[in-house]
Biotite code that builds the C-alpha atoms (Angstrom):
import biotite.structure as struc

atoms = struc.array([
    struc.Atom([125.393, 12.438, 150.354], chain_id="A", res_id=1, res_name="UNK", atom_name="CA", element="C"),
    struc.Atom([123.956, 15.263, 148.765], chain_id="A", res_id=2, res_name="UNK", atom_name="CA", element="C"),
    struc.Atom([121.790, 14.345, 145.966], chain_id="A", res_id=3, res_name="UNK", atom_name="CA", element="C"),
    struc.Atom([122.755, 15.392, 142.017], chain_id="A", res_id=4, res_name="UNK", atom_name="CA", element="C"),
    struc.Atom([119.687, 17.545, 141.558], chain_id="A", res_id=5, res_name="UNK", atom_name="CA", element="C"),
    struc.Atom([119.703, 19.841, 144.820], chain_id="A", res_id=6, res_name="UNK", atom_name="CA", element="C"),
    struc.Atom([121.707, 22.849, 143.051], chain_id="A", res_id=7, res_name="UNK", atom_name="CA", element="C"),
    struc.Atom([118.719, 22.827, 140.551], chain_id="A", res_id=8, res_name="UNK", atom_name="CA", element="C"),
    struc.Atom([115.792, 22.690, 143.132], chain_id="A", res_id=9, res_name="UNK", atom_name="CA", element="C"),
    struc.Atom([117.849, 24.973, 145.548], chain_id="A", res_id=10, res_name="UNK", atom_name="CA", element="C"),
    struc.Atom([118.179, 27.979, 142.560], chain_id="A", res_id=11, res_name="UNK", atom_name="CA", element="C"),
    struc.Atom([114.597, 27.490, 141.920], chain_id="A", res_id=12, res_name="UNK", atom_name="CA", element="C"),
    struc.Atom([113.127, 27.238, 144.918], chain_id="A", res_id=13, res_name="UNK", atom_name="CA", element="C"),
    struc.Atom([115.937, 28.838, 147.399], chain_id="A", res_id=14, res_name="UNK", atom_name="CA", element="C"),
    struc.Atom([116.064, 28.299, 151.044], chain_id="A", res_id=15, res_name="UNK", atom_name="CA", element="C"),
    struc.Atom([112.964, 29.887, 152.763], chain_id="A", res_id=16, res_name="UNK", atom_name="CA", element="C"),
    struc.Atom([110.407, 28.227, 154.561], chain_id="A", res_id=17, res_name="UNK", atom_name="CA", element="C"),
    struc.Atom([106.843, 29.918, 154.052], chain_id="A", res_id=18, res_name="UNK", atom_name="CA", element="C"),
    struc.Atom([105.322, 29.358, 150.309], chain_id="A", res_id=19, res_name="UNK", atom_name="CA", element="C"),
    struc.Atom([105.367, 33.421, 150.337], chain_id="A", res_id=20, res_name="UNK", atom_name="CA", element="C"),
    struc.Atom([108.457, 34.150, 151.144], chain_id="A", res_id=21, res_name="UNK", atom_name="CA", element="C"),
    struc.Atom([109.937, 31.566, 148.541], chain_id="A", res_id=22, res_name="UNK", atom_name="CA", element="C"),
    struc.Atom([107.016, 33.270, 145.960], chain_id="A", res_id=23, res_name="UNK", atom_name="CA", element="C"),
    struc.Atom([108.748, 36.960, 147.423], chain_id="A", res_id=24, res_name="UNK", atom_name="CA", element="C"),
    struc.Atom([112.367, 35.577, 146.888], chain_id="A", res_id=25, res_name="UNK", atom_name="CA", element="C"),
    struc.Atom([111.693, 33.608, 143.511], chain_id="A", res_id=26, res_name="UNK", atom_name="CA", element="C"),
    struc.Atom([108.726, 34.826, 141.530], chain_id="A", res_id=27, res_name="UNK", atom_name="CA", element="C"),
    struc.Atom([110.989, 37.036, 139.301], chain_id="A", res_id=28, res_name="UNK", atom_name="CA", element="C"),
    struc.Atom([112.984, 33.786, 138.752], chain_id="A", res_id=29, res_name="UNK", atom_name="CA", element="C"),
    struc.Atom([109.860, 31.604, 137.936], chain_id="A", res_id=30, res_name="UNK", atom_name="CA", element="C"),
    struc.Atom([107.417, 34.062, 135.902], chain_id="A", res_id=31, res_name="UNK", atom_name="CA", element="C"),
    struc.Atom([110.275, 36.593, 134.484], chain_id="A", res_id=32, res_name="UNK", atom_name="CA", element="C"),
    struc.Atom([111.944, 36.920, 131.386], chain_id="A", res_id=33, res_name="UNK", atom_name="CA", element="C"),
    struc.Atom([115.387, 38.234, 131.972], chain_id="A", res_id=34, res_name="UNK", atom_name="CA", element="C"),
    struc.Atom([118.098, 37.672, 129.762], chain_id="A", res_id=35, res_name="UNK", atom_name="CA", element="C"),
    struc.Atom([120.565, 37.431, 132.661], chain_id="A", res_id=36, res_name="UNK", atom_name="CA", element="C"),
    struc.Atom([118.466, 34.639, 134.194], chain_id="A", res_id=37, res_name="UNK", atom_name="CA", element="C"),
    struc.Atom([118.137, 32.593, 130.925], chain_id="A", res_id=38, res_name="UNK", atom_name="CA", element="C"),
    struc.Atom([121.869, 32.825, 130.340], chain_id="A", res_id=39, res_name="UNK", atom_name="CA", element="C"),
    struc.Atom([122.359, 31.364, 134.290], chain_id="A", res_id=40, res_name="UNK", atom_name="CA", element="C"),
    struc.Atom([119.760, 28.632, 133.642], chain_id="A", res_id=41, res_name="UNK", atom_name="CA", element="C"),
    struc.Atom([122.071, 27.619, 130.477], chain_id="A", res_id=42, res_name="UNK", atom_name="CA", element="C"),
    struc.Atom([125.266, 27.850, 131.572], chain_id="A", res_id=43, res_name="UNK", atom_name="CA", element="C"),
    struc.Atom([124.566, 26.169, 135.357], chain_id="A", res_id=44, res_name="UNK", atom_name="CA", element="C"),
    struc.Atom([121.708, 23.524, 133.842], chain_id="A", res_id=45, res_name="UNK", atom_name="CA", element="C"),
    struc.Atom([121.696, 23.364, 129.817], chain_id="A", res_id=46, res_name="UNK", atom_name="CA", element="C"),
    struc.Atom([123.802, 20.170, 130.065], chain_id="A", res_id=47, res_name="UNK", atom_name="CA", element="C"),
    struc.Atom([121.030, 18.836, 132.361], chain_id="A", res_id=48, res_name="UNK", atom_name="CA", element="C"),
    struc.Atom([118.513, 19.779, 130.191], chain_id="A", res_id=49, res_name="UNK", atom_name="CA", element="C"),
    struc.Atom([119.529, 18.498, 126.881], chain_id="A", res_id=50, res_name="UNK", atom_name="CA", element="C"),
    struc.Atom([120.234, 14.896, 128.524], chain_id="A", res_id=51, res_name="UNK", atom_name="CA", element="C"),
    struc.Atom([116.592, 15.241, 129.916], chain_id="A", res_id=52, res_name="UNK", atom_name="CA", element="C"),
    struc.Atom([115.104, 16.329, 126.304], chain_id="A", res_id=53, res_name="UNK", atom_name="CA", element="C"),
    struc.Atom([116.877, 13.452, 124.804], chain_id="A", res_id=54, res_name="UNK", atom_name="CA", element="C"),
    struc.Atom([115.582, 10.859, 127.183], chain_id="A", res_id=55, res_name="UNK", atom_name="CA", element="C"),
    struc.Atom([118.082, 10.582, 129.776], chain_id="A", res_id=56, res_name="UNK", atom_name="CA", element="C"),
    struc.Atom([118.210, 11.174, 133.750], chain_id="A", res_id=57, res_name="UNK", atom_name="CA", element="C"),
    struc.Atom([115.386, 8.550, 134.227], chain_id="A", res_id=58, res_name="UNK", atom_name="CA", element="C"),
    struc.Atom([117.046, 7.601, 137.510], chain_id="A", res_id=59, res_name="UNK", atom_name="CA", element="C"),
    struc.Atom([116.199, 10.725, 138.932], chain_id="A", res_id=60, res_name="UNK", atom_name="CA", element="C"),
    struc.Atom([112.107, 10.143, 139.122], chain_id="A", res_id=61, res_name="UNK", atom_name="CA", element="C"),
    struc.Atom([112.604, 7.156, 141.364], chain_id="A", res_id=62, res_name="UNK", atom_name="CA", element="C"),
    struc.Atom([111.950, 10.099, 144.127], chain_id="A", res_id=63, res_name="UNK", atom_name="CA", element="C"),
    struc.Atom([109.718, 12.676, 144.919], chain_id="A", res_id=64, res_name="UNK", atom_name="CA", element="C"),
    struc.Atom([112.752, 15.497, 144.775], chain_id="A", res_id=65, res_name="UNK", atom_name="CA", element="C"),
    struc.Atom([113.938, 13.880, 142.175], chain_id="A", res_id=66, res_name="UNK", atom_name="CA", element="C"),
    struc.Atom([111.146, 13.448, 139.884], chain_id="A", res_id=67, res_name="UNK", atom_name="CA", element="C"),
    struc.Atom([110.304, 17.085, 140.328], chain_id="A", res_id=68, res_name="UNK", atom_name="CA", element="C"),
    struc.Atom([113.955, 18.018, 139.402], chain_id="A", res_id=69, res_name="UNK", atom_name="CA", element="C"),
    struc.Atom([113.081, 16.841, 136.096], chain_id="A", res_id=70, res_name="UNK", atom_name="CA", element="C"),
    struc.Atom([109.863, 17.855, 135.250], chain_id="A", res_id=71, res_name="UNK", atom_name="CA", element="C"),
    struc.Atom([111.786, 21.624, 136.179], chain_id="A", res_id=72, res_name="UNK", atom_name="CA", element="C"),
    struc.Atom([114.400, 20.082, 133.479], chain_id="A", res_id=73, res_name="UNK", atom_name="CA", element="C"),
    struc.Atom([111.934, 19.320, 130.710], chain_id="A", res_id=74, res_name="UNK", atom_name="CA", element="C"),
    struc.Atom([109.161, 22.037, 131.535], chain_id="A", res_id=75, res_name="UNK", atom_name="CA", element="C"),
    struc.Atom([110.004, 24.950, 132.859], chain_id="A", res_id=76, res_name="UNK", atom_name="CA", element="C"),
    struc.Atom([114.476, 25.177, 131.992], chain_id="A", res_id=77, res_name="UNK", atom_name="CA", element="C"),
    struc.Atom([113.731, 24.680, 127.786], chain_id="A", res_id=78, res_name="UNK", atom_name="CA", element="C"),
    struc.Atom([111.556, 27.645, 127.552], chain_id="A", res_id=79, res_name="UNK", atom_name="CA", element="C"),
    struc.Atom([114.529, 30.061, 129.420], chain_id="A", res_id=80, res_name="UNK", atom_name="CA", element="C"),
    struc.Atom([117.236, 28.002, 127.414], chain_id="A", res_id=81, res_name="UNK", atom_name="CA", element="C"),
    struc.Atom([115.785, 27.869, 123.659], chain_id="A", res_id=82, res_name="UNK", atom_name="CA", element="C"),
    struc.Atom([113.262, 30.827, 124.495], chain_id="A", res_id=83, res_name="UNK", atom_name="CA", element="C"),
    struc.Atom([111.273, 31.429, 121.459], chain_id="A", res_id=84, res_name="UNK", atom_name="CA", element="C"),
    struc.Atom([112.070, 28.775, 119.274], chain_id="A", res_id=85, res_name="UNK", atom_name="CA", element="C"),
    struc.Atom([109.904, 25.344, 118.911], chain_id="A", res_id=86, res_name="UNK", atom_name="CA", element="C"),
    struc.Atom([112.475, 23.530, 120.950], chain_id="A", res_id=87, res_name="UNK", atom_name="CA", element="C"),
    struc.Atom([111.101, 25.832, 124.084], chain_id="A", res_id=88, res_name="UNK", atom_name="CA", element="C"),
    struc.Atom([108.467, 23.354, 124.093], chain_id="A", res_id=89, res_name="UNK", atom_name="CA", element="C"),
    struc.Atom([110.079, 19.662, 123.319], chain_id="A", res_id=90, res_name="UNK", atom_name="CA", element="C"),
    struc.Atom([110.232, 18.349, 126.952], chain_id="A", res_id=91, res_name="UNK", atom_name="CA", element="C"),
    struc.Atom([106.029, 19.053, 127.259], chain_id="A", res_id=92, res_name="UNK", atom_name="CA", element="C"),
    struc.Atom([104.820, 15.647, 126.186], chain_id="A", res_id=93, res_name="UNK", atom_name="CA", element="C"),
    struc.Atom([107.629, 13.817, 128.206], chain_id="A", res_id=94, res_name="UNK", atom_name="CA", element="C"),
    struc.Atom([106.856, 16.424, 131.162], chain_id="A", res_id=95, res_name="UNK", atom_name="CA", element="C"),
    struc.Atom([103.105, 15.738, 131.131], chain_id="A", res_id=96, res_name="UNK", atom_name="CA", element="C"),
    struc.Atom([103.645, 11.761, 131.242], chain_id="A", res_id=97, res_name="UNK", atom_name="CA", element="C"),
    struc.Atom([106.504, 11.847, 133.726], chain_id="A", res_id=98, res_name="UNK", atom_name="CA", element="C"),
    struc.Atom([103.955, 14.192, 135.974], chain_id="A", res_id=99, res_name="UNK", atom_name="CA", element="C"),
    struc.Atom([101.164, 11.419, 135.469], chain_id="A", res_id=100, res_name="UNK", atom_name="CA", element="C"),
    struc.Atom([103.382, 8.547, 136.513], chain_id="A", res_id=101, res_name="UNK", atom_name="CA", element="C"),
    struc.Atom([104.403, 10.677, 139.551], chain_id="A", res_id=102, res_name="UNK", atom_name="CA", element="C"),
    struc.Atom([101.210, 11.872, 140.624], chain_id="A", res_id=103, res_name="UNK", atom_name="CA", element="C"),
    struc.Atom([100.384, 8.184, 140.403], chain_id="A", res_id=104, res_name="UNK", atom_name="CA", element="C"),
    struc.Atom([102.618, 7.354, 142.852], chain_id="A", res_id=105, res_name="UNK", atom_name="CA", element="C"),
    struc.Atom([101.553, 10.050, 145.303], chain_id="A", res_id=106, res_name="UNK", atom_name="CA", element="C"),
    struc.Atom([104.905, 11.665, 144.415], chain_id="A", res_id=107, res_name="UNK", atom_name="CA", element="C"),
    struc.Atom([103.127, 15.184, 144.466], chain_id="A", res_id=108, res_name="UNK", atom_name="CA", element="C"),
    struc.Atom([101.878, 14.681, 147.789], chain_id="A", res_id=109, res_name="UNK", atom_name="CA", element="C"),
    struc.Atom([104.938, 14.470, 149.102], chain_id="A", res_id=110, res_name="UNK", atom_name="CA", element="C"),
    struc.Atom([106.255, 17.819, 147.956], chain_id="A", res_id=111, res_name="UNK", atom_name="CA", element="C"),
    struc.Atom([105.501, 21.028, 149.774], chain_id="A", res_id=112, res_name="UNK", atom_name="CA", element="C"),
    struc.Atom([102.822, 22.827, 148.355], chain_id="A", res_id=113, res_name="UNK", atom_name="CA", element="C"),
    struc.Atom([104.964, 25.890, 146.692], chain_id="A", res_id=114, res_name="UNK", atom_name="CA", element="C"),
    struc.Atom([106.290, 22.746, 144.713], chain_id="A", res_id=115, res_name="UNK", atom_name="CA", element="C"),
    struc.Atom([103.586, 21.171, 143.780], chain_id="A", res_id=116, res_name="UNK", atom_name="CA", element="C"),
    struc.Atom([102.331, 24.461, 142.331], chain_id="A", res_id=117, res_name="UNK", atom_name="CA", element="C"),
    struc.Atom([105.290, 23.508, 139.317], chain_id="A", res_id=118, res_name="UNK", atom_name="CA", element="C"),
    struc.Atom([103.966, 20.040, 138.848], chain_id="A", res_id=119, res_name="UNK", atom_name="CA", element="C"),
    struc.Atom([100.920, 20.914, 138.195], chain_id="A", res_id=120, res_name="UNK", atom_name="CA", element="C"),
    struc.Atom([102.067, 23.682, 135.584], chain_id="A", res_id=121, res_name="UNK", atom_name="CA", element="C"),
    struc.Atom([102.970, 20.774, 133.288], chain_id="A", res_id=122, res_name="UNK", atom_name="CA", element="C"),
    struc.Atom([99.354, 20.177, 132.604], chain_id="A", res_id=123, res_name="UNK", atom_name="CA", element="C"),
    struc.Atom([98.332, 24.165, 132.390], chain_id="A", res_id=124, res_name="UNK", atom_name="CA", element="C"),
    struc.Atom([101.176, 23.899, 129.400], chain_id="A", res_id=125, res_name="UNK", atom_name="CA", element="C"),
    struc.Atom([99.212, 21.436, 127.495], chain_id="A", res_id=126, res_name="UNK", atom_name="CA", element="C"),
    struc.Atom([97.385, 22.622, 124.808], chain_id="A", res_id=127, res_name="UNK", atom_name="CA", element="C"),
    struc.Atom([94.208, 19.752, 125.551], chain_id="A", res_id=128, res_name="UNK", atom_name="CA", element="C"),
    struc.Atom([90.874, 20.857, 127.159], chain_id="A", res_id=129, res_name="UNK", atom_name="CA", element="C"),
    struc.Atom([90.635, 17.631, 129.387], chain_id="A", res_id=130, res_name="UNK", atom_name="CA", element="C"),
    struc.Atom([94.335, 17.978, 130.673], chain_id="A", res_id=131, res_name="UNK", atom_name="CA", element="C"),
    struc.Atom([93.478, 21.582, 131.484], chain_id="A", res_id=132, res_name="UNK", atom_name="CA", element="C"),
    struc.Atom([90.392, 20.381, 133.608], chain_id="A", res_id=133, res_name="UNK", atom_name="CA", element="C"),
    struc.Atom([92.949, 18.533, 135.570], chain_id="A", res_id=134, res_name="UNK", atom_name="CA", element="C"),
    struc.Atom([95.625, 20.956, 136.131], chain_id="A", res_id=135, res_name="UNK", atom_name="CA", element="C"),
    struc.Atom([92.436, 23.632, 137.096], chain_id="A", res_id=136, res_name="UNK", atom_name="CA", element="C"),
    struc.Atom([91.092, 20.552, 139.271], chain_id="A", res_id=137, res_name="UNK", atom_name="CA", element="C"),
    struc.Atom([94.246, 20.026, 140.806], chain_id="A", res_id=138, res_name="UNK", atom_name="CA", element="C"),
    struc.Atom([95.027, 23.788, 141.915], chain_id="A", res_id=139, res_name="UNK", atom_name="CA", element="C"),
    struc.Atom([91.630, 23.989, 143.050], chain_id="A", res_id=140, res_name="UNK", atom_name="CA", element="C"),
    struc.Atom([92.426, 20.811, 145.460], chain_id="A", res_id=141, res_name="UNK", atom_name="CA", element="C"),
    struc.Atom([95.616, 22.709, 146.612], chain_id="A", res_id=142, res_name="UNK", atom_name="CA", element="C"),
    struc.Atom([94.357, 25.766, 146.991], chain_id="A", res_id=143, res_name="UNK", atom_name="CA", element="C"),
    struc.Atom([91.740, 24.605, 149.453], chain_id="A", res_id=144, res_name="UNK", atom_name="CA", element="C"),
    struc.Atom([94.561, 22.475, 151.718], chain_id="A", res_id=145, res_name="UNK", atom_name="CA", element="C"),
    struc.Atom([96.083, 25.918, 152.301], chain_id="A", res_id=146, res_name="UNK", atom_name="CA", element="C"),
    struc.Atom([96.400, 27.736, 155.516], chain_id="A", res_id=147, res_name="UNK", atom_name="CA", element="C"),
    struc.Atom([94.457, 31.523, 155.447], chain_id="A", res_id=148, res_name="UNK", atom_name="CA", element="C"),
    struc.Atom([97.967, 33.075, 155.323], chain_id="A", res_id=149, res_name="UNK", atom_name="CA", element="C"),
    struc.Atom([98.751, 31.417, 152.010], chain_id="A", res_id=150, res_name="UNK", atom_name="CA", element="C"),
    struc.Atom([95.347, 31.253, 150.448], chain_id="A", res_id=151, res_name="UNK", atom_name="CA", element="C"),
    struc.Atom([96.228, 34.479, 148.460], chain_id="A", res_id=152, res_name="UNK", atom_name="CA", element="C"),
    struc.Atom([98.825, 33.202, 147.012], chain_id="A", res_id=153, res_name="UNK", atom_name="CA", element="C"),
    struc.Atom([97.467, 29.831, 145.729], chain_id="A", res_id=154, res_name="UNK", atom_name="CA", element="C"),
    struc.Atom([94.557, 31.622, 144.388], chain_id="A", res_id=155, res_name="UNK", atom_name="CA", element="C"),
    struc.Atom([96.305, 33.472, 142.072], chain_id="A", res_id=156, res_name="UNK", atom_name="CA", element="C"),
    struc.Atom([98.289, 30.118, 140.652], chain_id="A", res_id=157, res_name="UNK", atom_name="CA", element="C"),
    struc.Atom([94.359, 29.045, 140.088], chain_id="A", res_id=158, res_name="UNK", atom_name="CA", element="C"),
    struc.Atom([93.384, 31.959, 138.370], chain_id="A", res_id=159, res_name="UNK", atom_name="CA", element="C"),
    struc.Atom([96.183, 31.621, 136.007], chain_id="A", res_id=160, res_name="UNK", atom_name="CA", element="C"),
    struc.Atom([95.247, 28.043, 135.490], chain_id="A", res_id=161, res_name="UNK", atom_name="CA", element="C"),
    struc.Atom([91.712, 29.085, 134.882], chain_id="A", res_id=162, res_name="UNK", atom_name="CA", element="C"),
    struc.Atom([92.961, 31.594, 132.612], chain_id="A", res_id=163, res_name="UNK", atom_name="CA", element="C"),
    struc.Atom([95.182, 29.078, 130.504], chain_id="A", res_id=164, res_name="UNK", atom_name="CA", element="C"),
    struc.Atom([92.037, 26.712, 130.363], chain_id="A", res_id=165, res_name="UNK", atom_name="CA", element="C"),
    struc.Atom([89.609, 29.040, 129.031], chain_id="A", res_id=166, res_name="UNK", atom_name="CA", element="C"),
    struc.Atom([91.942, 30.466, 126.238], chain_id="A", res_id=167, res_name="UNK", atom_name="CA", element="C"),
    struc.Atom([92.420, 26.207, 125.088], chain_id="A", res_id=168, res_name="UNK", atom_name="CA", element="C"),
    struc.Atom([88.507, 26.128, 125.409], chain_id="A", res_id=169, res_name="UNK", atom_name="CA", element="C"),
    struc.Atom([88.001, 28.875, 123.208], chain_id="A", res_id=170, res_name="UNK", atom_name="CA", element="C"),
    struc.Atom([90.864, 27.990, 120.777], chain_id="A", res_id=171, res_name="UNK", atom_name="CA", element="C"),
    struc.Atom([92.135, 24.538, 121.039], chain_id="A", res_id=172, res_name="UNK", atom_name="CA", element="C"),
    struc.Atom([95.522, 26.014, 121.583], chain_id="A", res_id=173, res_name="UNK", atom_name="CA", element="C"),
    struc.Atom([97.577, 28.696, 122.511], chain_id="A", res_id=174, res_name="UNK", atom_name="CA", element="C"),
    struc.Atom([97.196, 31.375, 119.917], chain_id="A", res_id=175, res_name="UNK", atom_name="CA", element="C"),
    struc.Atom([100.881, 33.029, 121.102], chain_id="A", res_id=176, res_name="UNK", atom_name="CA", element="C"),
    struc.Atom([102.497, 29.960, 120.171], chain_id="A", res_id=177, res_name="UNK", atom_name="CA", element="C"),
    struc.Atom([101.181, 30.036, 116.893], chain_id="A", res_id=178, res_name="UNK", atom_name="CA", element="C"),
    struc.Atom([104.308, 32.741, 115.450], chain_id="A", res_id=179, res_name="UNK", atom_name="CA", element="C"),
    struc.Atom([107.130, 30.312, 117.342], chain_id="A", res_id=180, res_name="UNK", atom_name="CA", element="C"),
    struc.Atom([106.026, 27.359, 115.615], chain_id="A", res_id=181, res_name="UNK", atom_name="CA", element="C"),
    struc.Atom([105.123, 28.091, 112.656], chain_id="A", res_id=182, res_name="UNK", atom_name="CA", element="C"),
    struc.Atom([101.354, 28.118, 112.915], chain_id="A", res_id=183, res_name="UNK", atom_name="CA", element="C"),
    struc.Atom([99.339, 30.167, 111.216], chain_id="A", res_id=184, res_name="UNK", atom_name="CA", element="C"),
    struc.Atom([96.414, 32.296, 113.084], chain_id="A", res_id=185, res_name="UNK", atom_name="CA", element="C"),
    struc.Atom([93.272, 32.827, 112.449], chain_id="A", res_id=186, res_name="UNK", atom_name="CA", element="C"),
    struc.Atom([91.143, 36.308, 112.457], chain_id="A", res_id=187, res_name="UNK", atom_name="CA", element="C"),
    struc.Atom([90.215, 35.436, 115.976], chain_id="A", res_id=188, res_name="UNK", atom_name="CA", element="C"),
    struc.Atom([93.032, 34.607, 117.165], chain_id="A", res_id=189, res_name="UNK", atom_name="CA", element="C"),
    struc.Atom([94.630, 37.794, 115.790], chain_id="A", res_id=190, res_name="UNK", atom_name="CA", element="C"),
    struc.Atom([92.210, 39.810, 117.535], chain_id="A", res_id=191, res_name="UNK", atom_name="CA", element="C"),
    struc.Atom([92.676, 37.926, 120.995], chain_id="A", res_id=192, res_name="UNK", atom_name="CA", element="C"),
    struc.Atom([96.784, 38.318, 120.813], chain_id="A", res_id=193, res_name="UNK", atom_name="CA", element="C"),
    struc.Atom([96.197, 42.121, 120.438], chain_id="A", res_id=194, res_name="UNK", atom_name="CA", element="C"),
    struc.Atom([94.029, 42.238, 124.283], chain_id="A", res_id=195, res_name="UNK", atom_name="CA", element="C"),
    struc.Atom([95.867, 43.854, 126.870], chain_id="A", res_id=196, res_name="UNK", atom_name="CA", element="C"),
    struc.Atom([97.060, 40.063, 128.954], chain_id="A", res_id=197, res_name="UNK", atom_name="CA", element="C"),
    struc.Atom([96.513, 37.699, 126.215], chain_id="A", res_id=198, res_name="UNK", atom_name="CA", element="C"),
    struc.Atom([100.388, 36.103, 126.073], chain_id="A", res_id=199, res_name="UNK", atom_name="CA", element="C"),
    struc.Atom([101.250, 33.714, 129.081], chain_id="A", res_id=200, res_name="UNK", atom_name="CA", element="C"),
])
């Protein structure tokens, strides 16, 4: 019996094999913003995700495949579906516990590695120094557990991690939220979001 979430993980992740060639095939997908690909994520999913913003689909993390079907739900589906607006970011703080519990569990562990890389994003979202130390800590550990071939690859998802962490060192947040939700920036800040790579 096929399990409810496999359309989900099989549009995000596809069918290859190798951790490049689902990076090659999906990376658009994952790190894109396309207006095509945002209307797809609500029509196929935006039923999913509202019932996993609200609290529901609990049943799901009782399994590794599972679990990470709805940290994708809460994470990384509100900001294509209710791209900038605040409710982009409503499924963080239930993201970043449900990852803890899981990770707890050794649920991460069980995932292949291209997989965990999404896991672990939950944390680089979080706008706290000491959870960014542990998403940087844990790319670090899965960077080093990869084979020469993929070691490219994984470096990169570490340099973006180390990239997230420094900007919540220096700031305490992340200064291109600031217009979605209604933040107001400071003079530093203004002069950061005008650099050439400062928006994630």
């Amino acid at each position: 019996m096929t399990a409810p979430w496999q359309p989900l993980l099989q549009w995000w992740f596809g069918t290859c094999e190798s951790a490049q060639a689902v990076a090659a095939d999906k990376g658009r997908l994952w790190f894109g913003k396309h207006d095509s690909q945002d209307r797809e994520a609500l029509t196929r999913f935006g039923d999913w995700v509202e019932q996993a913003l609200a609290g529901g689909l609990t049943d799901w993390a009782q399994r590794p495949d599972g679990w990470l079907a709805l940290v994708l739900l809460l994470d990384q589906l509100p900001r294509m579906i209710h791209r900038d607006s605040p409710k982009s970011f409503s499924g963080d703080l239930r993201a970043q516990s449900l990852v803890a519990q899981g990770i707890a569990a050794d649920f991460d562990r069980q995932l292949p590695p291209i997989q965990r890389v999404f896991i672990y994003l939950v944390f680089e979202h979080c706008e706290n120094l000491a959870v960014q130390n542990e998403a940087v800590s844990r790319y670090i550990e899965l960077l080093a557990q990869q084979p020469e071939a993929d070691r490219a690859l994984f470096a990169d998802y570490l340099d973006y991690a180390e990239k997230h962490q420094r900007v919540i060192a220096r700031f305490g947040r992340f200064p291109h939220r600031n217009a979605v939700l209604g933040r107001e920036s400071t003079v530093e800040e203004l002069e950061f979001l005008s650099e050439p790579g400062s928006r994630f």
